[in-house]
Each structure stands twice: as C-alpha cells, then as structure tokens.
Chimera marker file (.cmm) of the C-alpha trace (Angstrom):
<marker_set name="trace">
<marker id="1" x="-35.230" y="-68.425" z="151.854" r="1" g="1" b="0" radius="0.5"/>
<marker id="2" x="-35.732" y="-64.760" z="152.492" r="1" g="1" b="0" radius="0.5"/>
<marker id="3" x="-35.355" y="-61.998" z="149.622" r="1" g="1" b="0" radius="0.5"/>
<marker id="4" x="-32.355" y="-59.718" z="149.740" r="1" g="1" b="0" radius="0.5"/>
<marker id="5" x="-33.522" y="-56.615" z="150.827" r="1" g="1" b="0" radius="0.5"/>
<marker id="6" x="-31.324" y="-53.850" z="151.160" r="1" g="1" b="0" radius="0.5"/>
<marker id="7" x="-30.859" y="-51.535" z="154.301" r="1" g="1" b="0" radius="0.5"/>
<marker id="8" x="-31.602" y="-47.435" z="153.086" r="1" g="1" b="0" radius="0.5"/>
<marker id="9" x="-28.739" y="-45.161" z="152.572" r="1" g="1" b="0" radius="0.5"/>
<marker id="10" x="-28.174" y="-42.019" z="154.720" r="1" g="1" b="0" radius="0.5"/>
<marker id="11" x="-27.628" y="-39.399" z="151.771" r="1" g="1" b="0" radius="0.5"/>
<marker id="12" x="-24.456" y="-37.903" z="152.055" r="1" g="1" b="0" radius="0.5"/>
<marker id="13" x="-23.919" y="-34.649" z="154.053" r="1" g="1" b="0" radius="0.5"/>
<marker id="14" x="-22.071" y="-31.670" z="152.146" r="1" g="1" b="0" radius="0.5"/>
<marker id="15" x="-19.256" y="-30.680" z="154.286" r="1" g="1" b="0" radius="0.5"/>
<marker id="16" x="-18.284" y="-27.139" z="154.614" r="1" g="1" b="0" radius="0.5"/>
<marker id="17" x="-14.822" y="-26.198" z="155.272" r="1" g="1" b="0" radius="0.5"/>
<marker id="18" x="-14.410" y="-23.012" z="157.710" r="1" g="1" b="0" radius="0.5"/>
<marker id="19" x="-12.493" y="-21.422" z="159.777" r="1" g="1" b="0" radius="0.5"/>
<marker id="20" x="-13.122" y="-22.256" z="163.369" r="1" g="1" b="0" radius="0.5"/>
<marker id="21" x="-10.637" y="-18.985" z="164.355" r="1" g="1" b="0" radius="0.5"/>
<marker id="22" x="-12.515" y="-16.440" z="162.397" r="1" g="1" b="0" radius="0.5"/>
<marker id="23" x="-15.247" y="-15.371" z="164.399" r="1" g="1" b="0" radius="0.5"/>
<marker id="24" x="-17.297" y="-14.388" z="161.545" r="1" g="1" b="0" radius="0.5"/>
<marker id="25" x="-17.070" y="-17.687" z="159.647" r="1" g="1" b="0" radius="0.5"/>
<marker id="26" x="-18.040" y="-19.319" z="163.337" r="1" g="1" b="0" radius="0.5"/>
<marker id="27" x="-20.955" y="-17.902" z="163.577" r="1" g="1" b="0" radius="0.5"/>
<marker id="28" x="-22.144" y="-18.420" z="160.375" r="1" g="1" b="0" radius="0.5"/>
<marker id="29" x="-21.730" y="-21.909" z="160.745" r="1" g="1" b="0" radius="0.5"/>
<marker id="30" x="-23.326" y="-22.008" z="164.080" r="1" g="1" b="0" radius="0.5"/>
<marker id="31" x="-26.250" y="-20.235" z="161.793" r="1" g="1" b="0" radius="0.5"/>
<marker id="32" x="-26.406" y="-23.077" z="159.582" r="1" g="1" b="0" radius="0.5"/>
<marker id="33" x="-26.195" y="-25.781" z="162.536" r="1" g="1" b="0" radius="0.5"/>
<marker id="34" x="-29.774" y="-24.275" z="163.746" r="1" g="1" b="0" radius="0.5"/>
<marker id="35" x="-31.654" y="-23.770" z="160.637" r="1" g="1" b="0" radius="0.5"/>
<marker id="36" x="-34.135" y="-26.583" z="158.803" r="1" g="1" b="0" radius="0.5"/>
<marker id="37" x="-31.992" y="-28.940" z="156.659" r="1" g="1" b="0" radius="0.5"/>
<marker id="38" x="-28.629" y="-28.727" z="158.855" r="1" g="1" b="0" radius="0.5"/>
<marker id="39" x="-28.375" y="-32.610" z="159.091" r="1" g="1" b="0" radius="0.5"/>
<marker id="40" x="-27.366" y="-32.392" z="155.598" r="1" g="1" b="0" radius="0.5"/>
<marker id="41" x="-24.368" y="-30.164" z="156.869" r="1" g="1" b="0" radius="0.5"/>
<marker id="42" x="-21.251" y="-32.044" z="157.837" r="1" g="1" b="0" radius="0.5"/>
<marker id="43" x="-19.066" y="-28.993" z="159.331" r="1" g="1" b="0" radius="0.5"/>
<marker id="44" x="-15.269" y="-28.921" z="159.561" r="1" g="1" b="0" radius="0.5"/>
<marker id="45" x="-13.137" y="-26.575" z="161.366" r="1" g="1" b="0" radius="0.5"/>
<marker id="46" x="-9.621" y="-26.549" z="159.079" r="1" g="1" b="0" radius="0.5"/>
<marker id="47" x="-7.877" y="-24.858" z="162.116" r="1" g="1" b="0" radius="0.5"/>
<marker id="48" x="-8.475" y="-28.219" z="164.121" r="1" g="1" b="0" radius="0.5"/>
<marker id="49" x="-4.914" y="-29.823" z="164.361" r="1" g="1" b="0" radius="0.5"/>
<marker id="50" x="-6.599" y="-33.288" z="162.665" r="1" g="1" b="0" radius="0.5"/>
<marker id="51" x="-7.664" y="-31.603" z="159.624" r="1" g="1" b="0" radius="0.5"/>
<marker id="52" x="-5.410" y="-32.482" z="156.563" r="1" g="1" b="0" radius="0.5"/>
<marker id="53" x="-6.071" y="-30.483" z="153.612" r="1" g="1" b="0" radius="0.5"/>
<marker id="54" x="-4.022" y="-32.534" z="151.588" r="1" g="1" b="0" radius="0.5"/>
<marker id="55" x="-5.927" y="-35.603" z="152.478" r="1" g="1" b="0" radius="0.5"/>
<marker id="56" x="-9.306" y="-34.310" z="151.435" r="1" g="1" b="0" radius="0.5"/>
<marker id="57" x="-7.834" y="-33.668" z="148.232" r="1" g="1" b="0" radius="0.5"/>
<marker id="58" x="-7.795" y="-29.674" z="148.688" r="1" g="1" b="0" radius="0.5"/>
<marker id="59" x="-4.790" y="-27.427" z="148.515" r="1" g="1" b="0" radius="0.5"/>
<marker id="60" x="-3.781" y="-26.364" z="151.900" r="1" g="1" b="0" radius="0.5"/>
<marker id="61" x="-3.378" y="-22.813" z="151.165" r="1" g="1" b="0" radius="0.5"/>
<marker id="62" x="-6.186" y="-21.752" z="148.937" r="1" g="1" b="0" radius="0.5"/>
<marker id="63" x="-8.439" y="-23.625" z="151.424" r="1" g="1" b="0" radius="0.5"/>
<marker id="64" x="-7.440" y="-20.884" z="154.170" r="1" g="1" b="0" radius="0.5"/>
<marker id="65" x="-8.276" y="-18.197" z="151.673" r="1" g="1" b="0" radius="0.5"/>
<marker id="66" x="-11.250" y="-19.441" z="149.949" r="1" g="1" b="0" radius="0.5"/>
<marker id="67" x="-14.604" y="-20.753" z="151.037" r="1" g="1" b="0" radius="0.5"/>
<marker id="68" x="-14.977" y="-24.661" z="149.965" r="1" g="1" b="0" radius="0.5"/>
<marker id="69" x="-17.575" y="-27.241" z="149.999" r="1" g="1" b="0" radius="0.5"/>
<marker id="70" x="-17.567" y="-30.780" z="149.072" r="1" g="1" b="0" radius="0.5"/>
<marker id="71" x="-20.567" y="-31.864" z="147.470" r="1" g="1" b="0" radius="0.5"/>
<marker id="72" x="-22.124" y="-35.293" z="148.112" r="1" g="1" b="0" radius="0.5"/>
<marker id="73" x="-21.026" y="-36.437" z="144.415" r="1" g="1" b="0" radius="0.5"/>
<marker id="74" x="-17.176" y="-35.368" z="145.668" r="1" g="1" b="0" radius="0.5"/>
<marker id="75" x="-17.703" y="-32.087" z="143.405" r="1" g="1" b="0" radius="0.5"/>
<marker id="76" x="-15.494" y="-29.230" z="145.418" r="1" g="1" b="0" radius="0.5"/>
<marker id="77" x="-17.705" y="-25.853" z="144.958" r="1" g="1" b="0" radius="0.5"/>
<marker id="78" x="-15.882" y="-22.714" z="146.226" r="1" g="1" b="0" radius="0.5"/>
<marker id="79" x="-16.474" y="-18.631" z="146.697" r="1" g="1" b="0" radius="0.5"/>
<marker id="80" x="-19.785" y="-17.573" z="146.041" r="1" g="1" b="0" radius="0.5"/>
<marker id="81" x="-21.107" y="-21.204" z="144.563" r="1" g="1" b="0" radius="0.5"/>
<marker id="82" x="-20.670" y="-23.141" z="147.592" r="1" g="1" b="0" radius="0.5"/>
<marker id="83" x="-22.476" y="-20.531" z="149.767" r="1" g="1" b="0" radius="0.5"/>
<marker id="84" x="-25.317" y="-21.015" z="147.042" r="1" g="1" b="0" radius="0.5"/>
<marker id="85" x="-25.645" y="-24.441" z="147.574" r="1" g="1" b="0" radius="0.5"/>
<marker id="86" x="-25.978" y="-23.927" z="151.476" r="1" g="1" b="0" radius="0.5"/>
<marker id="87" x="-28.396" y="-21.413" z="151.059" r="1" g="1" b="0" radius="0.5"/>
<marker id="88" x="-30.350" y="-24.108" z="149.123" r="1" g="1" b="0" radius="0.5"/>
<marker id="89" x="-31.236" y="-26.472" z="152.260" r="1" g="1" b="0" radius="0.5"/>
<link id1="1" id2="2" r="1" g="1" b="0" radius="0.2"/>
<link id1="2" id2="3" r="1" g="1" b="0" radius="0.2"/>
<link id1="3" id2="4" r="1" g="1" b="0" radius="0.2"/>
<link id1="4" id2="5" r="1" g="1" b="0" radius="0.2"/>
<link id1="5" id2="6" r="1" g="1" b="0" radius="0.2"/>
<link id1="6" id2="7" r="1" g="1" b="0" radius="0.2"/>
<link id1="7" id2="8" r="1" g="1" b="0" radius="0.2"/>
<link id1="8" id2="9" r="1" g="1" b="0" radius="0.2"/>
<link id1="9" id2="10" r="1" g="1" b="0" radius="0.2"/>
<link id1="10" id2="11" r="1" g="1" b="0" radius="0.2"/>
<link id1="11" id2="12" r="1" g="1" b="0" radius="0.2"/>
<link id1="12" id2="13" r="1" g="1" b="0" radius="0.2"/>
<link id1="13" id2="14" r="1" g="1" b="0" radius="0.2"/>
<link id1="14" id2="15" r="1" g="1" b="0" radius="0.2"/>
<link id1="15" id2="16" r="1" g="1" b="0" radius="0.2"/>
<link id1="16" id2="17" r="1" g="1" b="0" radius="0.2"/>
<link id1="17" id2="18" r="1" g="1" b="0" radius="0.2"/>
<link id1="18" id2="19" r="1" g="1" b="0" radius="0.2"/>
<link id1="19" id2="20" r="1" g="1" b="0" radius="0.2"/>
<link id1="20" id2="21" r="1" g="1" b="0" radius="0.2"/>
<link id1="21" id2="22" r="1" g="1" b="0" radius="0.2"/>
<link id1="22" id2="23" r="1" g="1" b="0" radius="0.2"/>
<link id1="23" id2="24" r="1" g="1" b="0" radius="0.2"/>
<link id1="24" id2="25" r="1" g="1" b="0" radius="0.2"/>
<link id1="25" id2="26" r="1" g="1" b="0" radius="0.2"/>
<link id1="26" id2="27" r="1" g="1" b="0" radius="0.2"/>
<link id1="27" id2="28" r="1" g="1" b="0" radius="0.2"/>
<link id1="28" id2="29" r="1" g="1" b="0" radius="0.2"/>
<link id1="29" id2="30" r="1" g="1" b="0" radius="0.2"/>
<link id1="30" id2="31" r="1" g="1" b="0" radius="0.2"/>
<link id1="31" id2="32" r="1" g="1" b="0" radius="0.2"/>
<link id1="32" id2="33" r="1" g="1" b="0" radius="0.2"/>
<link id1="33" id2="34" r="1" g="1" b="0" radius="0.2"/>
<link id1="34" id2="35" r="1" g="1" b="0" radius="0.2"/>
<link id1="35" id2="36" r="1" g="1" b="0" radius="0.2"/>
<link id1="36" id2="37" r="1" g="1" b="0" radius="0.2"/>
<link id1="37" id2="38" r="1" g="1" b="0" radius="0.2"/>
<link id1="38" id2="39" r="1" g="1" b="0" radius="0.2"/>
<link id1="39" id2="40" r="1" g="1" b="0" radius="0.2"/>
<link id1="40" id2="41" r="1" g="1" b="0" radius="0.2"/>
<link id1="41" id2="42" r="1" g="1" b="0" radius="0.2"/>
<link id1="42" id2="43" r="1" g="1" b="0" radius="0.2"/>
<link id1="43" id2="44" r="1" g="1" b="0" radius="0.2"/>
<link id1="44" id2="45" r="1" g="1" b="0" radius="0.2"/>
<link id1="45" id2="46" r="1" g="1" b="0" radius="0.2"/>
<link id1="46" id2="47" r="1" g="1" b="0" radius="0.2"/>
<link id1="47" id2="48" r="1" g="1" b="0" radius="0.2"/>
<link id1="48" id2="49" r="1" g="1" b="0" radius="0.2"/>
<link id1="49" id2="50" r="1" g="1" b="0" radius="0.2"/>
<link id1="50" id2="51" r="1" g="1" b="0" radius="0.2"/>
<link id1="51" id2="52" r="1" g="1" b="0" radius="0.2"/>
<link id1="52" id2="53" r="1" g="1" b="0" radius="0.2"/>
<link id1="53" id2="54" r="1" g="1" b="0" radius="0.2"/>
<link id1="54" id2="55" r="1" g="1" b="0" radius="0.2"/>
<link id1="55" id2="56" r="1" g="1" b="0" radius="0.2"/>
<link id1="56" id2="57" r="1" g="1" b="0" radius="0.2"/>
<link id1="57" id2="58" r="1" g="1" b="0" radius="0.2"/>
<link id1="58" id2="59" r="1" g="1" b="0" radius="0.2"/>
<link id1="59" id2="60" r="1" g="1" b="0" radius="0.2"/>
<link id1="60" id2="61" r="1" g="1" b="0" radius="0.2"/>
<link id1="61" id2="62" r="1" g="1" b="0" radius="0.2"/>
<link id1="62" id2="63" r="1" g="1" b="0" radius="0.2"/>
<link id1="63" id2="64" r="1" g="1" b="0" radius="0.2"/>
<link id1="64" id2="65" r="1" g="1" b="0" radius="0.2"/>
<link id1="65" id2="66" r="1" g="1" b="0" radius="0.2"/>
<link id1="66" id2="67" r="1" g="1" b="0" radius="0.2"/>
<link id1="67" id2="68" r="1" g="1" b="0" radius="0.2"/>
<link id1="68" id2="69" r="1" g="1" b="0" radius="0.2"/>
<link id1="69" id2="70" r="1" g="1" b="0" radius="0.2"/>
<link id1="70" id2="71" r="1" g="1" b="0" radius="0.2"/>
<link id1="71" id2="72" r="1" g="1" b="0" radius="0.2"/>
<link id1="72" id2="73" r="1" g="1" b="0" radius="0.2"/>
<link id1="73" id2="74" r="1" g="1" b="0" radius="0.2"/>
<link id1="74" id2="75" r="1" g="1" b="0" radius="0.2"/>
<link id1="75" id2="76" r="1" g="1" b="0" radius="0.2"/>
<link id1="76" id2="77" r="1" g="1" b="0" radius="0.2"/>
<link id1="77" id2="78" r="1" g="1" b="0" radius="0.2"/>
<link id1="78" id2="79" r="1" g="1" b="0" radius="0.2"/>
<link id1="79" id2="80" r="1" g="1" b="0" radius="0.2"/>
<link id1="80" id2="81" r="1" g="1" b="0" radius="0.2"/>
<link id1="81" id2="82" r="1" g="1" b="0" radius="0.2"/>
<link id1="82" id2="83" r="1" g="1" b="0" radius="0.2"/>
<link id1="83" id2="84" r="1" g="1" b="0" radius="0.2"/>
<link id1="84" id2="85" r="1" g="1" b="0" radius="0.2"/>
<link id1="85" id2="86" r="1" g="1" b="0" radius="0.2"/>
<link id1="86" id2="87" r="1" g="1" b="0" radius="0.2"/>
<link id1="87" id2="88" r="1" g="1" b="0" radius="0.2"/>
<link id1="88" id2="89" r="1" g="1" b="0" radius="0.2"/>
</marker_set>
C-alpha cells in the first residue's frame, strides 16, 4: 500500500482589476506582465463584456472608479494599498 502523498499547490495569483479602455491603466498592466514575479499576477480587464462585478463580490461602480485587487486570502485591497502590494513582487 502506497502513502498518501499530496500533489503541491500553485499559490494563488492576486488579480488586479483594470481598465482595459484606459490607456494608461493598459500599459501599466502590460508593465507588470513583463517584470520578475508577474506569474503571481492574474490580470482582468473589467471592460471585457464577461466580467461581472457583482459576481466577484465587488460593487460595479466603485470598481470603475477605484483601483482593486483581490488578495490570495480573498482580502479586496484598493487605491494606493493594492498598488503597494504589486509593487511588492
């Protein structure tokens, strides 16, 4: 009988919430997809016609207003703290 081993967890990504029509916030984000540490990044565009602010739990229009991450732990992190945490990888 073989021992239960268990299979490694990919760590969770912090997704960032932007705004794929401001071309500022696009190319910040394309920033962040080239840098060290990006695979931590899970990046999503809130103008894509998918993207339901409601079902992530974030209110649709503060999220067009205000930057927003989602942590790993599910934490939301906005304005200057979420960019902080980026800045961190």
């Amino acid at each position: 009988m073989r021992p239960f081993m268990s299979t490694p967890q990919s760590p969770q990504k912090i997704k960032i919430y932007y705004d794929g029509l401001c071309i500022l916030c696009s190319r910040e984000m394309e920033h962040y997809k080239k840098i060290k540490g990006s695979e931590n990044l899970e990046f999503i565009d809130i103008t894509e016609p998918q993207f339901n602010a409601q079902a992530e739990g974030l209110d649709p229009f503060a999220i067009h207003r205000i930057m927003h991450i989602r942590m790993p732990d599910g934490k939301i992190l906005t304005r200057i703290s979420a960019f902080l945490e980026i800045w961190k990888i």
